[in-house]
N, C-alpha and C positions, 0 to 999 in steps of 0.2 A: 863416242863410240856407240855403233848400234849392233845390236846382237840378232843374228839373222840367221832362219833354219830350214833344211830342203829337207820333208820327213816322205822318206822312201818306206812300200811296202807291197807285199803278193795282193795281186786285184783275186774278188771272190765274184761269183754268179749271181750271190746273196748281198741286195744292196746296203742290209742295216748291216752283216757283219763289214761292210767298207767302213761304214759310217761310224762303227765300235772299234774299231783298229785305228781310223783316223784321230777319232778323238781321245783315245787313249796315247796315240805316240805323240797328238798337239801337245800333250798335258805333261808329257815328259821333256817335250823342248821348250815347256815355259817354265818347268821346274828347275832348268839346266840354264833361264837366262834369255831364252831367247824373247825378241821383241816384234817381231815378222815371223810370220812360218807359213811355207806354200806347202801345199798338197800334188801330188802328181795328174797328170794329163786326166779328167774323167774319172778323177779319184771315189766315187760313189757307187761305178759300175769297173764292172771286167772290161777289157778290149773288145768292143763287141763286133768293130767294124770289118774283119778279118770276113764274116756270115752279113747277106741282107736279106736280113727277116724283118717284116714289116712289124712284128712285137716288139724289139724292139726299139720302137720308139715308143712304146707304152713307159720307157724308163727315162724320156723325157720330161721334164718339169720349169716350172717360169724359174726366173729370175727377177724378183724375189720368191719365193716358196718353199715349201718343209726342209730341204736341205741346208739350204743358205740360210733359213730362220734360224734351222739348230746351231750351224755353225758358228751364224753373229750371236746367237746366245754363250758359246763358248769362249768366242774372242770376247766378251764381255766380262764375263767370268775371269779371265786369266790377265785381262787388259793389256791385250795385243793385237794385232793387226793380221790375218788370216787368207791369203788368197785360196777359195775354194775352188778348184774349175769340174765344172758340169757340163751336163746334154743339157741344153736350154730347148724350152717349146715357146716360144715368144707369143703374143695377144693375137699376131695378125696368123698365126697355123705354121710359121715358117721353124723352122731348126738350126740353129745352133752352136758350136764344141766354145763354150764361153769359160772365163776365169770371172770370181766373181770375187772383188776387193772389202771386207768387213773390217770394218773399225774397231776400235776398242771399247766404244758403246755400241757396239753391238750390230750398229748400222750399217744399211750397205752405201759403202763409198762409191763405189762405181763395177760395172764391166769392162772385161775387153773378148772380143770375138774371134775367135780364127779366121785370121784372114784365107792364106794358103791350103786349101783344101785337096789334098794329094789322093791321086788313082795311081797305086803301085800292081805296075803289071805282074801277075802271080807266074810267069812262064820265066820271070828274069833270076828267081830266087824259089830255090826247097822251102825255105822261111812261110809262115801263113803270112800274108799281107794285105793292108786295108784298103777299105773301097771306102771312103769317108765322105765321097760325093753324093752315093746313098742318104746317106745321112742327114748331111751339113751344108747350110746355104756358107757361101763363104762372110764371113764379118763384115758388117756394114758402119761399124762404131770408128774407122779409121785407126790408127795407132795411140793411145790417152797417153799421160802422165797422169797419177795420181798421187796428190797432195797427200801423206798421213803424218798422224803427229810424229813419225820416226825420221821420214826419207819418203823421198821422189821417187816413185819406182815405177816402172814400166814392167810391160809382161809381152812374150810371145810363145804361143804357147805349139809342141813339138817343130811341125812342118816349118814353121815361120823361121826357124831359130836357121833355115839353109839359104836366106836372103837378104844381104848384110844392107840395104838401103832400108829394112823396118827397123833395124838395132839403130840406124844412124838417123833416123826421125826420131825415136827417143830419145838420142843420145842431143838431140836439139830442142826438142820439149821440154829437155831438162830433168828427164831421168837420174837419178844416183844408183840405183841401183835394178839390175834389169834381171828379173821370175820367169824362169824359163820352163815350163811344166811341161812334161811328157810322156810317150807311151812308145820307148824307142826300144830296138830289139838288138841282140848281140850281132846282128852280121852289119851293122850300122855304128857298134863302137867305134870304129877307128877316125867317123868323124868327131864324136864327142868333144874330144877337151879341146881339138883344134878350131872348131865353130867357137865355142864358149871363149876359150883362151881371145878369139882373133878380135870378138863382138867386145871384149875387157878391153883390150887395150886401142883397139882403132877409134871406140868412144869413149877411153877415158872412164869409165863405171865398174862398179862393180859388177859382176852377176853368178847370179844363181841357181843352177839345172838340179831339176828334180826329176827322175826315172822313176815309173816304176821296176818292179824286183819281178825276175824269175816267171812263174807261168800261172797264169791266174787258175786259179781254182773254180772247176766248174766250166773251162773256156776252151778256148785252142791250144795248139802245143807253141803257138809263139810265147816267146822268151826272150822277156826283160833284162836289158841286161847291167840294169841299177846304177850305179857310179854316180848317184848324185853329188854337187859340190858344187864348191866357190871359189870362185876367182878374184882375183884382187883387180887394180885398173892395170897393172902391169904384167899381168897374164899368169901370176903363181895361182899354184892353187893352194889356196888355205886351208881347206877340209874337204873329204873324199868318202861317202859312204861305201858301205860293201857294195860288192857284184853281185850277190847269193842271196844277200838275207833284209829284210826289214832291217832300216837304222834310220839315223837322222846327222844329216853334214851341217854342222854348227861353226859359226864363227864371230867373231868383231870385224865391224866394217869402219875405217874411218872416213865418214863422208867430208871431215876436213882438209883433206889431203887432197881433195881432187881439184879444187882449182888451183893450187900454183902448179898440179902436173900437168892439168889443161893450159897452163900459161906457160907451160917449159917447151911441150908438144908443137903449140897450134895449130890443132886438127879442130880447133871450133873455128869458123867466121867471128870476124872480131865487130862488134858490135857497129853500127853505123852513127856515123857524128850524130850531135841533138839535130842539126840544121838538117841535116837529112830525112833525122824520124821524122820530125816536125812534117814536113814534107809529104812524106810518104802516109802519115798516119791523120793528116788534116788538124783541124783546129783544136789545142789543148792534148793534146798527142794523144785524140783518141780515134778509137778504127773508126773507117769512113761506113754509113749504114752499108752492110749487108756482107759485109769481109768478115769471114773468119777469120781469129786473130793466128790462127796454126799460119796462114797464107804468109805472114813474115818470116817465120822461120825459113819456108822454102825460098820465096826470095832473098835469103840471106849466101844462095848459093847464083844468084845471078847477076851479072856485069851492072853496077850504074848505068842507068839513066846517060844520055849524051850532056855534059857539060857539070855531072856532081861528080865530086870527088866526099871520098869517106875522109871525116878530120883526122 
């Protein structure tokens, strides 16, 4: 079993008070067990994308740097595995909305980038809504899995979570458990559990949606509308934060359970004979120069070759 936590709370204007509230409720879901814990969409700042003010992005920072430093210091401390997501300012000037994966030494395991970068037209909805284009170059890192000593976890972080072929690349990367971080508002609840729910059981994974809470302080009058939680690979949901208030949706995952439900299912592609890797992967079944090895997975959804058969 792994113990896994989506710690929901109100964004402030004031970066350190995010930064003191987050790491105050990390400390409480590692006291409670947990082994994983993400943070919400930009958990360091308010919802800022709602206004495009060129300041800003003075609230952007690299990945690695002062946030993600403190945090891997944290996940260190507690000896668990922390997805932080930030406003990234990357080497080359560009921006960013990244999740950043910290080890239990502290170090950073990897990123992932928002892909989907959504312009919601403000004439469709009273609601304030984001210009995130402003912002944010879209993700260039493709879709990861990342290795931690717990679970295979994948990440998409809000926008991504309304495009069921990014959960289903993870869900063949080899994901177990898919962090789904976010900055989603109440007039947008009623897709919640049914994305998560559908993203659970069409791959076989767990996953784990983290809102933030209610209306940031210092910010706009958009409003979070929390509900973080966890879904099993069957689509229950295991644990459910408030709607209102700061909390944390905690659970046990069993990541043993999911390959004979992926063998009952077969919503995976089943593996391709040896005679075929061999084949496909050249001599001593390794990639031929210059293939990424992700390119299998995706041919794992197209017709043989004229004349192979899968053993």
């Amino acid at each position: 079993m792994v113990r896994i936590a989506g710690v929901q709370f109100v964004g402030h204007a004031d970066k350190a008070v995010n930064i003191e509230i987050a790491e105050r409720m990390v400390r409480q879901a590692a006291a409670r067990g947990a082994q994983i814990a993400c943070l919400p969409e930009l958990f360091n700042t308010m919802y800022f994308c709602v206004e495009t003010k060129p300041e800003y992005f003075d609230w952007a920072e690299p990945v690695p740097g002062p946030t993600t430093d403190r945090m891997g210091a944290l996940a260190r401390e507690l000896g668990i595995v922390l997805i932080a997501p930030v406003f990234e300012r990357a080497p080359d000037g560009r921006y960013f909305n990244t999740a950043a994966v910290l080890g239990p030494d502290g170090r950073l395991i990897g990123k992932y980038r928002k892909s989907s970068i959504p312009f919601m037209d403000t004439a469709q909805s009273s609601e304030p809504r984001g210009n995130e284009k402003f912002y944010f170059t879209p993700g260039d890192l493709g879709f990861p899995t990342f290795d931690t000593p717990f679970a295979r976890i994948g990440i998409l972080i809000c926008y991504d979570r309304h495009f069921p072929e990014a959960a289903r690349v993870l869900g063949l990367g080899g994901a177990e458990i898919l962090f789904v971080p976010t900055a989603t508002t109440r007039m947008t609840r009623y897709l919640w559990d049914v994305e998560l729910r559908a993203h659970a059981i069409a791959n076989v994974f767990y996953v784990c949606g983290v809102n933030k809470v209610g209306v940031d302080v210092g910010g706009s009058r958009r409003d979070h509308h929390g509900n973080s939680m966890i879904l099993s690979p069957k689509g229950e949901v295991m644990a459910e934060a408030s709607a209102t208030a700061d909390d944390i949706a905690l659970a046990d995952v069993d990541l043993a359970a999911l390959p004979s439900l992926r063998k009952l299912w077969g919503y995976y592609p089943r593996p391709p004979s040896r005679q075929v890797r061999s084949r496909r992967r050249g001599a001593g079944g390794r990639d031929p120069p210059g293939r990424a090895p992700g390119r299998r997975i995706l041919r794992s959804f197209l017709p043989l070759p004229s004349g192979e058969r899968a053993g």
